[in-house]
C-alpha positions as MATLAB code, in Angstrom:
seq = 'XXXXXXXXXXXXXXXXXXXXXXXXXXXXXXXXXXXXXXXXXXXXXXXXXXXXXXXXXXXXXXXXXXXXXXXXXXXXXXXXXXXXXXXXXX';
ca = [
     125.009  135.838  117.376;
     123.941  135.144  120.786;
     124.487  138.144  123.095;
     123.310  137.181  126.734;
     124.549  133.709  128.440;
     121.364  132.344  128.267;
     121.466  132.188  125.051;
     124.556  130.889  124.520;
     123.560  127.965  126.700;
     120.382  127.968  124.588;
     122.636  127.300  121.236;
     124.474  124.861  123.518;
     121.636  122.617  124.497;
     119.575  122.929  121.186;
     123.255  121.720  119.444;
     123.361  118.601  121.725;
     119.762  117.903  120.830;
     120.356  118.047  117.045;
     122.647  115.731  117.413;
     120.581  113.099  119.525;
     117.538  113.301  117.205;
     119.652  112.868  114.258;
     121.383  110.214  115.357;
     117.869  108.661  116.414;
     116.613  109.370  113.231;
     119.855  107.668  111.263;
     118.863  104.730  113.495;
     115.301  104.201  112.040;
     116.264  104.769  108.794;
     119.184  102.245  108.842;
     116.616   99.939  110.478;
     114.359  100.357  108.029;
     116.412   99.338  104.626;
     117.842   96.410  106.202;
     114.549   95.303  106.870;
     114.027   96.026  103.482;
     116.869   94.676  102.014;
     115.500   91.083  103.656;
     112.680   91.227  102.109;
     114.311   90.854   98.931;
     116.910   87.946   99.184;
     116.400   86.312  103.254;
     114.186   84.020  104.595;
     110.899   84.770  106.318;
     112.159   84.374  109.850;
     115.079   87.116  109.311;
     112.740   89.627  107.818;
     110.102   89.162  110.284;
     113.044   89.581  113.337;
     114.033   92.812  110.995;
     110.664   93.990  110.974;
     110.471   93.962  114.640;
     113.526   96.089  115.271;
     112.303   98.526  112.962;
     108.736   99.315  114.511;
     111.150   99.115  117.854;
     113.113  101.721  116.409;
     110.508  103.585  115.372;
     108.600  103.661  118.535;
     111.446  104.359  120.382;
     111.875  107.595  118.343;
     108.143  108.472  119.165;
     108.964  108.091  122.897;
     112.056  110.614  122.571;
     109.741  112.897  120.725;
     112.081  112.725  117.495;
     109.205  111.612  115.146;
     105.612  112.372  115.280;
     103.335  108.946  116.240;
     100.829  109.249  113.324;
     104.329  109.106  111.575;
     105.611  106.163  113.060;
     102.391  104.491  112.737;
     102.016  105.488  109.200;
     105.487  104.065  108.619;
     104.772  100.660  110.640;
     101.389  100.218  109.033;
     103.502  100.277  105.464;
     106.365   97.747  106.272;
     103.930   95.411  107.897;
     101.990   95.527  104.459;
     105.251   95.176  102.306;
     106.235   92.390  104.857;
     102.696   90.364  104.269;
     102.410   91.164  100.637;
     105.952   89.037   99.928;
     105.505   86.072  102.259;
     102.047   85.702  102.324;
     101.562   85.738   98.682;
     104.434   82.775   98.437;
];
């Protein structure tokens, strides 16, 4: 347990921070299967507007410092494939 108030304010602020990045992180992830959850059953137009909230999310999470950006780009370079694999093949 945390003896001096520093500290304490230390658990305080690292607390409030979990909280942000996890919520930031629920947010791309949530992003992420609806995008992929158009790709099975909704038009091109819908995925393609889903898409582009996800690589928003995600690079909004690299600006915050939540994810890494060889992460984010890693992830964006995989839905943009999954994206033109289904509606450029039909």
């Amino acid at each position: 347990m945390a003896n001096t108030k520093s500290a304490k304010k230390r658990i305080l602020i690292i607390r409030k921070r979990t909280m942000r990045n996890k919520a930031i992180r629920s947010a791309v992830k949530t992003a992420i299967k609806k995008f992929e959850m158009a790709l099975k059953v909704k038009p091109a137009e819908e995925a393609r507007e889903l898409l582009r909230q996800a690589v928003r999310a995600l690079d909004k999470a690299v600006t915050k410092g939540v994810i890494h950006k060889n992460t984010a780009s890693r992830k964006k370079s995989r839905l943009t494939r999954k994206f033109n694999s289904v509606y450029k093949a039909s």
